[in-house]
C-alpha positions as CSV (number, residue, x, y, z in Angstrom):
1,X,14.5,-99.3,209.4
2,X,14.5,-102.9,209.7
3,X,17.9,-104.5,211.5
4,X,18.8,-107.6,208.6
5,X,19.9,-111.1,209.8
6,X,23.8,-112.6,209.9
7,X,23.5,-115.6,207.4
8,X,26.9,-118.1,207.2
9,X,28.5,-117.7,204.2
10,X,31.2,-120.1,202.1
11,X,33.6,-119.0,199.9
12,X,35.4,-120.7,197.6
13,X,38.1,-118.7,195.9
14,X,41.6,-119.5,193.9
15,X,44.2,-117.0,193.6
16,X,47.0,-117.0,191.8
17,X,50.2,-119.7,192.6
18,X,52.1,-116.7,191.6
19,X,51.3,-114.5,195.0
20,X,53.5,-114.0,197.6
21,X,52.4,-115.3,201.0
22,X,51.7,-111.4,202.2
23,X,50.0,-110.5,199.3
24,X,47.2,-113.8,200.1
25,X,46.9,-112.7,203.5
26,X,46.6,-108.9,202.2
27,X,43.2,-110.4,200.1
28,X,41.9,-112.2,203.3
29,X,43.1,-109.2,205.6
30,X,40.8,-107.1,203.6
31,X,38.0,-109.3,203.5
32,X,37.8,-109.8,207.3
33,X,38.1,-106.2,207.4
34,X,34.7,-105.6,204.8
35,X,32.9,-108.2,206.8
36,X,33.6,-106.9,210.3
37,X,33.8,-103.1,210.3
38,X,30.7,-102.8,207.4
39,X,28.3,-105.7,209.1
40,X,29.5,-106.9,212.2
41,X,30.1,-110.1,210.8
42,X,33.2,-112.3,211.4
43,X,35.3,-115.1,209.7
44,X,35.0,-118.0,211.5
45,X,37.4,-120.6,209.3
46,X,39.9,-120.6,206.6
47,X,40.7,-124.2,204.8
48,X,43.6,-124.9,202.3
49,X,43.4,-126.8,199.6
50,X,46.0,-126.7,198.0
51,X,48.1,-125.7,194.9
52,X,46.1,-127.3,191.8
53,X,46.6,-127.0,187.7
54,X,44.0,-125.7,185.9
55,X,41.8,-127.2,183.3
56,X,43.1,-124.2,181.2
57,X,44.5,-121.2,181.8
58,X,42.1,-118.5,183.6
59,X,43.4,-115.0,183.5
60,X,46.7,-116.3,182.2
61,X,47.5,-118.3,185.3
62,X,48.2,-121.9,184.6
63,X,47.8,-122.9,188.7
64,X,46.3,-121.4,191.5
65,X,45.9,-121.9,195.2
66,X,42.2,-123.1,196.5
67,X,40.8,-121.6,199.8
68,X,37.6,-121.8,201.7
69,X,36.5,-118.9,204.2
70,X,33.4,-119.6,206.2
71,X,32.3,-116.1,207.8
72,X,29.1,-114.7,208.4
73,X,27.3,-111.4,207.6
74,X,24.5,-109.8,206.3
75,X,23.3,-110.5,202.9
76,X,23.8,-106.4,202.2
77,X,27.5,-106.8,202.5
78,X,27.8,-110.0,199.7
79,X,27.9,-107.5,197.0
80,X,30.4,-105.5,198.6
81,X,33.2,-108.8,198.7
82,X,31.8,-110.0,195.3
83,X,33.0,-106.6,193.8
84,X,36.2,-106.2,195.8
85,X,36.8,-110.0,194.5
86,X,36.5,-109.1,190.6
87,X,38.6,-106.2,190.6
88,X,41.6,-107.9,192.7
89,X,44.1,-108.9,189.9
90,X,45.5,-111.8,192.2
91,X,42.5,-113.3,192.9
92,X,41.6,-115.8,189.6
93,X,38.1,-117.3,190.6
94,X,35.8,-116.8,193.6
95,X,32.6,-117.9,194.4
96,X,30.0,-117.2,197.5
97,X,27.0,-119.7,198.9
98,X,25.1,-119.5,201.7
99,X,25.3,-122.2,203.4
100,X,23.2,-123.8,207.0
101,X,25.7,-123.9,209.3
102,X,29.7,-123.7,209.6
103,X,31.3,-127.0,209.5
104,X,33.1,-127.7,212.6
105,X,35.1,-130.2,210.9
106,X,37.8,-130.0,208.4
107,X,36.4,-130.6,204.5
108,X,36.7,-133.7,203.1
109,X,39.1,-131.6,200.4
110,X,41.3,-130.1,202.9
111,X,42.1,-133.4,204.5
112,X,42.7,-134.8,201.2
113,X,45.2,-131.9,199.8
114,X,46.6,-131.5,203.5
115,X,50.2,-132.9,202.4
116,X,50.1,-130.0,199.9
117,X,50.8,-126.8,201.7
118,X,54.7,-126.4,202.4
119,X,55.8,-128.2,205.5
120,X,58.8,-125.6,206.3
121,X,56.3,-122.6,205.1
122,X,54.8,-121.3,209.1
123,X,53.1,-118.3,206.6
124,X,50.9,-120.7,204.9
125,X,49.9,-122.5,208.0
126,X,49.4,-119.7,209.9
127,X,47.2,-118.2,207.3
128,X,45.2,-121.4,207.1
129,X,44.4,-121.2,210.9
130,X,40.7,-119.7,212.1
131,X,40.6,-116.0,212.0
């Protein structure tokens, strides 16, 4: 059997405004958890970006909250987060790109929407810090 390379991975998803802050970090808990235990892989960043209004409503949300995980895994687990994506009812749009390398930096998004997340909310920030 051939052993299958770790690629870096981006993923841009928006889940619903209407969330609590434990049931976000339940979505990214479980994620980690897929890309660790079933690859070996690892989430290496998570970037806010904000609460934003919709163009229309998706899934009957109006808003939703914009993250970016940069992880790595093998391409055989992609499938596996894709599907556990569709089927969450919190989660209103996701999508995954491989991408060259992690960005060591901050997105130019993030440090534009920065002043959005909740200054007295420490659950927010803390789930915007690196894995």
């Amino acid at each position: 059997m051939t052993q299958q390379l770790m690629f870096n991975y981006e993923l841009f998803v928006s889940v619903s405004s209407d969330i609590p802050v434990q049931g976000i970090k339940s979505i990214f808990k479980k994620i980690s958890e897929m890309i660790a235990k079933n690859c070996n892989g690892s989430v290496k960043k998570i970037e806010y970006l904000g609460v934003r209004k919709l163009a229309y409503k998706i899934k009957k949300y109006p808003k939703a909250r914009f993250y970016i995980l940069y992880f790595t895994t093998k391409t055989s687990n992609i499938s596996n987060i894709s599907s556990y994506l569709n089927i969450n009812d919190g989660v209103v749009r996701s999508l995954i790109t491989k991408i060259d390398s992690i960005p060591s930096s901050q997105s130019m998004i993030a440090s534009q929407s920065i002043d959005l997340i909740p200054v007295d909310d420490k659950d927010y920030q803390k789930l915007c810090e690196n894995v």
